[in-house]
C-alpha positions as CSV (number, residue, x, y, z in Angstrom):
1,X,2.4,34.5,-10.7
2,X,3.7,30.8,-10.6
3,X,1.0,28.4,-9.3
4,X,2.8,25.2,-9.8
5,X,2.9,22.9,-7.0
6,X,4.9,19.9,-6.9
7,X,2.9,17.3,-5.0
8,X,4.9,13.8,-3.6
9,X,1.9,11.6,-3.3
10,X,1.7,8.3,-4.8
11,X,-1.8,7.5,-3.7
12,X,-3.8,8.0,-6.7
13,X,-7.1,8.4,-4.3
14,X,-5.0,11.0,-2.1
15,X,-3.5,12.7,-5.1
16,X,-7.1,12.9,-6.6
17,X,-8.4,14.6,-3.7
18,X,-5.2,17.1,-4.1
19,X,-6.1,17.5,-6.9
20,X,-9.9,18.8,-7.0
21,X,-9.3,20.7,-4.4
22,X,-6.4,22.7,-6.0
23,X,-6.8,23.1,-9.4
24,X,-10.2,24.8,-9.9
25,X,-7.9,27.5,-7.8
26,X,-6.1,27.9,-10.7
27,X,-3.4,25.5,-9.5
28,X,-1.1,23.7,-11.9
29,X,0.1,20.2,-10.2
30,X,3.0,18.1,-10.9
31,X,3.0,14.9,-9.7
32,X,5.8,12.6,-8.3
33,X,5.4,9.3,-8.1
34,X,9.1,8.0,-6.9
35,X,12.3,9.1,-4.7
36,X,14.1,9.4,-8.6
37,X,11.7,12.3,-10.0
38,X,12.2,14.3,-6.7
39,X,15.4,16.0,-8.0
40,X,14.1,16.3,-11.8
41,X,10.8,17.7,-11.0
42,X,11.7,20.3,-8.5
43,X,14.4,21.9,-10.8
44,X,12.6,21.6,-14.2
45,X,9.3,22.9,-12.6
46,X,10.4,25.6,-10.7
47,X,7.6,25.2,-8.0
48,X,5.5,27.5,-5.8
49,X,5.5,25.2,-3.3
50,X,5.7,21.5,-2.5
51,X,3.7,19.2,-0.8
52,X,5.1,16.4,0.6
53,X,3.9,12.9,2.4
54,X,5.7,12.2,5.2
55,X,4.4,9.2,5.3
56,X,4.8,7.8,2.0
57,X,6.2,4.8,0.7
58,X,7.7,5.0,-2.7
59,X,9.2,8.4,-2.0
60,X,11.2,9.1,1.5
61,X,10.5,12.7,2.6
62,X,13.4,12.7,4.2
63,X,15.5,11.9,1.6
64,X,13.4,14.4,-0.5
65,X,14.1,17.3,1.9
66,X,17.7,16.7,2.1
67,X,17.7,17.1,-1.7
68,X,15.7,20.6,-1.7
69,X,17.9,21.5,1.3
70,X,21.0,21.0,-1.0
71,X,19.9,23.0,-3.7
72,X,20.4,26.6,-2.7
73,X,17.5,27.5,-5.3
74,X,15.4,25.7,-3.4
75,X,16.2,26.3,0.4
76,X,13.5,28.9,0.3
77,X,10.5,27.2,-1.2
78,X,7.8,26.9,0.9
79,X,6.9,23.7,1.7
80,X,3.7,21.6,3.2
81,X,4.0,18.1,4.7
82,X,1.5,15.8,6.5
83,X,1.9,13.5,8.6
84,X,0.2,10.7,11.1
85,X,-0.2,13.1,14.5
86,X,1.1,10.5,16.6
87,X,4.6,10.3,14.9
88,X,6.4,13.5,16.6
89,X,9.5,12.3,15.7
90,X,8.7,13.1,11.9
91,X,6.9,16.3,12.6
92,X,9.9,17.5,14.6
93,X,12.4,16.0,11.8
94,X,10.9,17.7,8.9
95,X,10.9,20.8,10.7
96,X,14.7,20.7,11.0
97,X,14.5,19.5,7.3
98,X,12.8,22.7,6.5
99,X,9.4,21.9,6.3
100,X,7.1,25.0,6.8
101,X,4.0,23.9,7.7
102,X,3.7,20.7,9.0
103,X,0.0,18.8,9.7
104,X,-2.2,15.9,10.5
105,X,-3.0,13.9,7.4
106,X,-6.8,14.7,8.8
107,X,-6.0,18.3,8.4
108,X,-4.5,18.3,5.2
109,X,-7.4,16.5,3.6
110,X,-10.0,18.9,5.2
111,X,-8.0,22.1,4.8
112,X,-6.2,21.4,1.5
113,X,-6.8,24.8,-0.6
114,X,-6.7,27.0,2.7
115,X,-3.8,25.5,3.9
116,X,-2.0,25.7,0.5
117,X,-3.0,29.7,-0.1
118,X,-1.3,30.4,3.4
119,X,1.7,28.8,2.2
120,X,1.9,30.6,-1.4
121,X,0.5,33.5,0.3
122,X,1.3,33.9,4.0
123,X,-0.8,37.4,6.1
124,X,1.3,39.1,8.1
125,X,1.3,37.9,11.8
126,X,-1.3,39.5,13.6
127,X,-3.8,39.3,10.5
128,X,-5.6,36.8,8.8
């Protein structure tokens, strides 16, 4: 089973945080740290899923999505995004953009290995 996740972080405390919380799952991580590595790192790695910043400066999710979303190996890769609650305009955007799950920055950090086994691993609806 693949258990790579590509994570578009740059804040090192963040991506620490990430981090402990997902690899003693048995979660592999690769990190990217700028808009140029999004492309490289998706394809080379072959991902489970991705985990995306919406609001991060060094890499523009947006940009990043429209990059997945042109990659027809891609298209289907489940994908995790957070975001400040207050900005609907992303939440709504990255949902067009393909985006499956999106949440508050809040929730990401408290529910970071739950939220990232539903992703990998979604229950059929009506279960969980």
């Amino acid at each position: 089973m693949n258990t790579t996740i590509v994570v578009a972080v740059t804040d090192i405390f963040f991506y620490t945080k990430v981090r402990d919380a997902l690899r003693p799952q048995g979660y592999t991580l690769e990190r990217i740290r700028n808009q140029d590595e999004v492309a490289e790192k998706m394809t080379s790695t072959q991902p489970a899923a991705l985990i995306l910043n919406m609001n991060d400066l060094a890499v523009d999710a947006f940009k990043a999505l429209e990059t997945i979303q042109s990659n027809p190996a891609l298209r289907s890769l489940p994908i995790l995004a957070f975001a400040n609650h207050e900005e609907v305009d992303t939440w709504r955007r990255a949902k067009e953009l393909g985006v499956t799950k999106v949440v508050s920055r809040n929730e990401f950090s408290a529910r970071t290995k739950d939220l990232v086994d539903e992703l990998i691993h979604p229950q059929p609806a009506g279960q969980s």
